[in-house]
C-alpha positions in Angstrom: 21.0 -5.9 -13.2 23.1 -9.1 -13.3 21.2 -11.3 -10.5 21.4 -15.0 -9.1 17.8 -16.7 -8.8 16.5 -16.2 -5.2 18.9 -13.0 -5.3 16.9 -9.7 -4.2 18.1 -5.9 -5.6 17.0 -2.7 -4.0 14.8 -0.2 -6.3 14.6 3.6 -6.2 12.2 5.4 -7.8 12.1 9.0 -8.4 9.0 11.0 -9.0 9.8 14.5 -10.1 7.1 17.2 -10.5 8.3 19.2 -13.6 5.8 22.3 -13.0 6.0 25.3 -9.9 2.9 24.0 -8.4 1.6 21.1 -6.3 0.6 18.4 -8.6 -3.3 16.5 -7.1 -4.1 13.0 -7.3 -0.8 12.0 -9.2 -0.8 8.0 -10.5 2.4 5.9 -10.7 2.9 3.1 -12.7 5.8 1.2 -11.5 7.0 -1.5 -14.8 7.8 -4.7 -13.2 10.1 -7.6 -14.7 8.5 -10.6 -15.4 9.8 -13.2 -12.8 10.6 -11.3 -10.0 8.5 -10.7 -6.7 7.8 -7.4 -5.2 8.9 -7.2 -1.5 6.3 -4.6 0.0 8.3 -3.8 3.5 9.4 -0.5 1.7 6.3 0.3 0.4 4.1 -0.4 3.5 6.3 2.0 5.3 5.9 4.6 2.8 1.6 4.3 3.0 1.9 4.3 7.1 4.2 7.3 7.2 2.6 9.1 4.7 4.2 9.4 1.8 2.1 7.9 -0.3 -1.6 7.4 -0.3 -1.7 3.4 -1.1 -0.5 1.2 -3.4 -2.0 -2.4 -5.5 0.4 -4.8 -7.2 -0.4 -6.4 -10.6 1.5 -9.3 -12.4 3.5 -6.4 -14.2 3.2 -3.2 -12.1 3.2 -1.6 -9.0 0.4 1.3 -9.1 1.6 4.1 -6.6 -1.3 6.5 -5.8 -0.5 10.4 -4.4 -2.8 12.8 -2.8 -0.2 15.0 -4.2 3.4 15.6 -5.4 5.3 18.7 -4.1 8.0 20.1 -5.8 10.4 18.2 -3.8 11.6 14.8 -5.7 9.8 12.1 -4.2 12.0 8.7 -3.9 9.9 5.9 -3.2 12.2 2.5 -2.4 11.1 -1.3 -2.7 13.0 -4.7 -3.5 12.7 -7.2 -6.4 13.5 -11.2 -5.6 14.6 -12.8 -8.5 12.4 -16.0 -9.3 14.0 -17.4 -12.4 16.9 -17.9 -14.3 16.1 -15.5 -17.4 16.8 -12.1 -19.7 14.3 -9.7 -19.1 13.2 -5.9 -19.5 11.1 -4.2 -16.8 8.4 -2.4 -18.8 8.5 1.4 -19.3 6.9 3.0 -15.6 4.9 5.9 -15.8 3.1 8.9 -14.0 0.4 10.6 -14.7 -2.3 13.3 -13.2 -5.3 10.8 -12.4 -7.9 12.8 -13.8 -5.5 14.2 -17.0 -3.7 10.8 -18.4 -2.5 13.0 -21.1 -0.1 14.8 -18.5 2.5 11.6 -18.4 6.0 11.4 -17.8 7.8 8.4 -18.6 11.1 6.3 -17.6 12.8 3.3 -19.4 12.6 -0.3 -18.0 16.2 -1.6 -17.2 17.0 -5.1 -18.2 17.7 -8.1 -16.0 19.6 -11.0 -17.0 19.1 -13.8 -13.6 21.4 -16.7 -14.3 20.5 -20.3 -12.2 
């Protein structure tokens, strides 16, 4: 959490499925810190082998779509490049049944301080 601009750090996620059944069309919305850039290697490995259906990036997420989540945890990896010098929060990140937003799950945002 303590970073040098141009520095990258390594993300894990993991999505849990809380019930005894598999879990359709499950959305994830991945909080991103403001300043950084997402580094997709990870994440276009995870949509060609499978694991995930697809992914789109937004200024402050990462939106992680699942044909479905097993009961399994599901860790899904990506890096963060620091941009610049700053003390920020990633937002809260999110998932959700894509037809039932009601059924969400939630995680804090860690903080980031990225000194010049």
């Amino acid at each position: 959490t303590s970073l040098e601009v141009n520095d990258t750090v390594g993300v894990q996620a993991t999505i849990t499925n809380n019930t005894s059944r598999a879990l359709p069309m499950v959305l994830v919305d991945l909080g991103l810190p403001p300043g950084f850039t997402v580094l997709t290697t990870d994440l276009d490995l995870a949509v060609s082998s499978g694991l995930i259906e697809r992914y789109d990036l937004t200024a402050r997420q990462i939106m992680v779509y699942l044909e479905k989540l097993e009961s399994e945890p599901l860790l899904l990896k990506y890096g963060l490049q620091a941009r610049y010098p700053l003390k920020v929060k990633a937002p809260d990140s999110t998932a959700s049944l894509y037809y039932d937003p009601e059924t969400k799950g939630s995680a804090e945002g860690e903080a980031f301080e990225v000194q010049d």
